[in-house]
N, C-alpha and C positions, 0 to 999 in steps of 0.2 A: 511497876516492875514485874508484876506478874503476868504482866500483857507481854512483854518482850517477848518470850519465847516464839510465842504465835506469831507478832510482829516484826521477826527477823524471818521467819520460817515461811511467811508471806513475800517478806521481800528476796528471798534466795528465789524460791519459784517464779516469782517477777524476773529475777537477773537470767533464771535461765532460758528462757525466751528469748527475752531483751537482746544477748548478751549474744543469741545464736544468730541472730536475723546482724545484728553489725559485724558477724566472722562473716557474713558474706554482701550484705550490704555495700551498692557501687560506692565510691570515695573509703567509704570509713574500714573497707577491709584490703586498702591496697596495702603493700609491704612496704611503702614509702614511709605511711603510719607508724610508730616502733610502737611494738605490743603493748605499752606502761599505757601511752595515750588510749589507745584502744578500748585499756580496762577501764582506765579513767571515764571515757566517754560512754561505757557502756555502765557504768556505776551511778553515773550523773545524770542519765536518763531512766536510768531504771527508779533514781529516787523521785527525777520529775514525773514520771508516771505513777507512781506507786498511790497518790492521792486520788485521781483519777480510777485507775483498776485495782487497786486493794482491795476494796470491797468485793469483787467479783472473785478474788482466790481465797479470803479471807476461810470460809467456811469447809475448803479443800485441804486449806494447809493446819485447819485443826485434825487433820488426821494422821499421825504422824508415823502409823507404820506402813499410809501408802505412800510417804513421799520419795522412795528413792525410783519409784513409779511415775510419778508426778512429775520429778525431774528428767527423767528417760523422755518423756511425752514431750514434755517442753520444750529438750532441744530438740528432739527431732522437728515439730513443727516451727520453730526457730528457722530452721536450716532450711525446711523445704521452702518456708515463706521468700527467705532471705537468696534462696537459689533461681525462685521464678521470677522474683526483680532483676536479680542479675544476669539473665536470661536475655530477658528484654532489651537491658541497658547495654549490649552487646551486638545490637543492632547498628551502633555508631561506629564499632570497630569494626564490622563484615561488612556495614559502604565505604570506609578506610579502604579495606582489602581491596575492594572491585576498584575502585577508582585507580587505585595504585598500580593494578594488572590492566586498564584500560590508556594508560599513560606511558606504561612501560618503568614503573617504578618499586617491582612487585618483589626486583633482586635485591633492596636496598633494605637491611632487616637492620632493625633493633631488639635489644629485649626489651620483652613487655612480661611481666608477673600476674599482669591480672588474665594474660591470657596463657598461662603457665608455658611460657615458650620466645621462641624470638616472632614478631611479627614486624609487616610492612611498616615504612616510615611514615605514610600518609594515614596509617590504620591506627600507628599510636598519636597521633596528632589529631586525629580527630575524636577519637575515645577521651583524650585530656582536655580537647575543646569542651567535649560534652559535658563532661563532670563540671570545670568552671560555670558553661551557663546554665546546666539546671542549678547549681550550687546558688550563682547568681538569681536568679530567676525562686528560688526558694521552694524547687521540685523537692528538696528533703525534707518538705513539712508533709507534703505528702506521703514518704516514706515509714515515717513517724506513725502518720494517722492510718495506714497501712497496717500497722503494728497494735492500734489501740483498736480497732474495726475487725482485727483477727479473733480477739480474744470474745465477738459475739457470735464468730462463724466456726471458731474452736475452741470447743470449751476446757476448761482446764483440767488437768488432767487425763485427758481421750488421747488416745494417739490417731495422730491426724490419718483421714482416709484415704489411703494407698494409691487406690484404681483412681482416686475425683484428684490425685494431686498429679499424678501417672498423664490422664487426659489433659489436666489444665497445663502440665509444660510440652508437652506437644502442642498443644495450642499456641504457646505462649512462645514456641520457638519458630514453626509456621509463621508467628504474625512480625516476630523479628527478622527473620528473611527477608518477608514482604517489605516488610519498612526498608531495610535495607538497600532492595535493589531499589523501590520508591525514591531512596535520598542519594543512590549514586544513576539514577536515570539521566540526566542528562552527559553525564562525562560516559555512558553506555550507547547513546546514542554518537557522541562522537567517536568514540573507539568504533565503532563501526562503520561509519562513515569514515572517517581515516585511513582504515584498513582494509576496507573497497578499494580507495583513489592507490593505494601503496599495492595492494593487488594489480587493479587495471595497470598502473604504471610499470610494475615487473612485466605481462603480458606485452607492453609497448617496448621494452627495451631491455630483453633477459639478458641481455649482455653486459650491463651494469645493477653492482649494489647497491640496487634502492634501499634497503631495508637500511645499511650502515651511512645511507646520507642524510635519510630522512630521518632518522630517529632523534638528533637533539631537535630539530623541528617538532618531533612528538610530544616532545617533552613539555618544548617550552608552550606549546601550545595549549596542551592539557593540564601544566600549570598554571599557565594564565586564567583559564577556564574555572579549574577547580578553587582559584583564588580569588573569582568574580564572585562564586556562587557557594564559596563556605559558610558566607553571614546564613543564608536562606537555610543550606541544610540544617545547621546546629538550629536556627528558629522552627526547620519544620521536625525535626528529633525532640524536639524541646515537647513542642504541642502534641505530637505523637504520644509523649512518655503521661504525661498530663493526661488528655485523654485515657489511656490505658490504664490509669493508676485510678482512674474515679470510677471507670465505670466497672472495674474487677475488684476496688479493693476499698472505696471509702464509700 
């Protein structure tokens, strides 16, 4: 009993980490979730880690007049950890975006919450594909060990460094562009080629509306397309996130 104090004081500074990185964490911080599961899942992970990295706060959280310091540090680097993942994981919804403007499908909005706003229909349809198969696929174990691999590159208590986390999401936004236009390159390359031929063909006949004959033609075309080669992009987003998540963070 005289241990408790230290080991609840341990496991608070545990939760708040924990607890920061899934307020922004892809799937488990969408508003689909209601807040209770949330706590829940961030309670049930913070006790399955706590065996694992207890030890490593155990001697920080014997200090107890710096802990409301302690916990300042924590979320913050909770949130930055949990913001540069989501960063990345945002890469799915900006080849959404272009594919749906190379289709002509760019006017068709929904709301989306994880992109604080209304976005294209094909952008949340592929951001909900994403999350299924890395879900499927078991990419959140990676997220996890993400989370357990933090806590030897930040130590407890530090608040995390400003200018190296400043660089790493520029980086980190950089390389989700790139992937981006990467996983909507081919429906880019026919929106271009398309709208050459719909070009040249106004030049041949500016006396009729090409643009209003051809467009369910656009449509269907760039849907068919985009529905040949959805399996490929979510496998090559998948390998991408994989990649990105080992070699920056486990």
């Amino acid at each position: 009993m005289q241990a408790l104090p230290g080991e609840a004081t341990t496991f608070l500074i545990l939760f708040a980490r924990v607890g920061a990185v899934l307020m922004l964490l892809p799937v488990f911080s969408e508003d689909a979730v209601p807040g209770k599961i949330r706590l829940m899942l961030a309670l049930g992970m913070t006790a399955g880690l706590w065996g694992l990295i207890g030890a490593r706060i155990a001697p920080v959280a014997a200090d107890s007049a710096a802990l409301p310091g302690i916990l300042i540090a924590e979320i913050l680097t909770g949130l930055a950890i949990g913001m540069i993942i989501k960063i990345m994981f945002l890469a799915a919804a900006m080849a959404g975006s272009i594919i749906s403007m190379q289709i002509g499908l760019s006017s068709a909005l929904v709301n989306d919450s994880a992109q604080s706003g209304q976005a294209a229909v094909l952008s949340k349809l592929v951001s909900v594909a994403a999350a299924v198969v890395c879900m499927g696929m078991g990419l959140h174990h990676l997220w996890i060990a993400a989370i357990v691999h933090s806590y030897a590159m930040f130590p407890v208590g530090a608040l995390p460094p400003a200018a190296d986390f400043a660089q790493l999401a520029i980086l980190t936004i950089g390389k989700a562009m790139s992937l981006s236009i990467s996983l909507a390159a081919p429906l880019l390359v026919y929106g271009i080629v398309f709208n050459m031929a719909l070009g040249l063909s106004t030049r041949l006949a500016p006396a009729i509306q090409v643009f209003f004959l051809v467009q369910p033609l656009n449509l269907l075309l760039g849907l068919a397309l985009f529905a040949s080669l959805f399996g490929g992009i979510l496998t090559a987003f998948s390998a991408a996130m994989t990649a990105w998540l080992q070699t920056n963070w486990t």
